[in-house]
N, C-alpha and C positions, 0 to 999 in steps of 0.2 A: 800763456796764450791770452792772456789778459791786454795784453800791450796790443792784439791784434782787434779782441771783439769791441776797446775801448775806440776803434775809429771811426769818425761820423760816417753814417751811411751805411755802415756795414750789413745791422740785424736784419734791415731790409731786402737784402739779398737771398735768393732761393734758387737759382740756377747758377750753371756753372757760365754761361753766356752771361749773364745780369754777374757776376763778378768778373768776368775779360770784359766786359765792357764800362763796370766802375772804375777799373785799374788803367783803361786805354790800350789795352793791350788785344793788337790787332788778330784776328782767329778763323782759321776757315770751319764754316759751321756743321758743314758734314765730317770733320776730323773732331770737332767736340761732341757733335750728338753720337758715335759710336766709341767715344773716348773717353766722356767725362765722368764716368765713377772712378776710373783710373788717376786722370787729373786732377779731379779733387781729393782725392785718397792722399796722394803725393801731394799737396799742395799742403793739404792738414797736420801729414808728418812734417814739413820745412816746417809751419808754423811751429808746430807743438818744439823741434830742435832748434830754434831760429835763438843766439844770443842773443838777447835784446836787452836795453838797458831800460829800467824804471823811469829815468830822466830824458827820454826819445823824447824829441818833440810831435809833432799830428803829423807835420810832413814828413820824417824821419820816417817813420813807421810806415807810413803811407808808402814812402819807397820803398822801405824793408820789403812789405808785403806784393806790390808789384812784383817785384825782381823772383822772388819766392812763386808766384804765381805764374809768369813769362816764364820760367825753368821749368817749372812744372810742366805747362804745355809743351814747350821743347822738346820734353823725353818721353813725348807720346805722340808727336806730328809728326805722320808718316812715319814711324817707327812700328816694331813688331812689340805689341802690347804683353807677351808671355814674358819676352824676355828684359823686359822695364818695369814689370808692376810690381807690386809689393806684395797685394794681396795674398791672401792668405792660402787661396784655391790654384793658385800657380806654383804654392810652396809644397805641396803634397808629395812627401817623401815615394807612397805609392800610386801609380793611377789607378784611375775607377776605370776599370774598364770589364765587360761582360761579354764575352765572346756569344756571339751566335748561336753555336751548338748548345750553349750551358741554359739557355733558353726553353722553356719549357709553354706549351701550348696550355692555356687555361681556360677552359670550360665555362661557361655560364647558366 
């Protein structure tokens, strides 16, 4: 991941808008504000999997990271986020779920 935080500009970033927009990578904004923990989740695993060579040049990488980043969004624009995310609370072997009756009034 080194190859990635070593790009100029990067540390500066704090939104997931402020990196689709260092990258150029065009984004409809009400599909990132409901999206983007997902986006960036995915986007951190490409980096953390991403072959990258030690000897990448700054534009190299800069592309790598794009392309990694445009995919990302891809498999979250308009799409159904349960069945794309990674996260960990979509993987739960059981659901959480409490019926109604099992519900008990509590006093105060």
């Amino acid at each position: 991941m080194d190859w990635f935080t070593s790009l100029d500009g990067i540390e500066e970033l704090e939104s997931a808008e402020a990196f689709l927009d260092f990258f150029g990578i065009p984004y409809e904004a009400a599909q990132v504000r409901s999206k983007r923990l997902h986006i960036m989740h995915h986007f951190n695993q490409q980096i953390k999997n991403a072959n990258s060579e030690r000897c990448m040049n700054e534009q190299d990488r800069f592309l790598l990271a794009k392309t990694l980043l445009a995919e990302s969004y891809r498999n979250f624009h308009h799409q159904d986020v349960k069945s794309n995310s990674t996260l960990g609370v979509y993987n739960r072997l059981t659901p959480s779920f409490v019926a109604m009756s099992k519900l008990q009034e509590v006093f105060l």
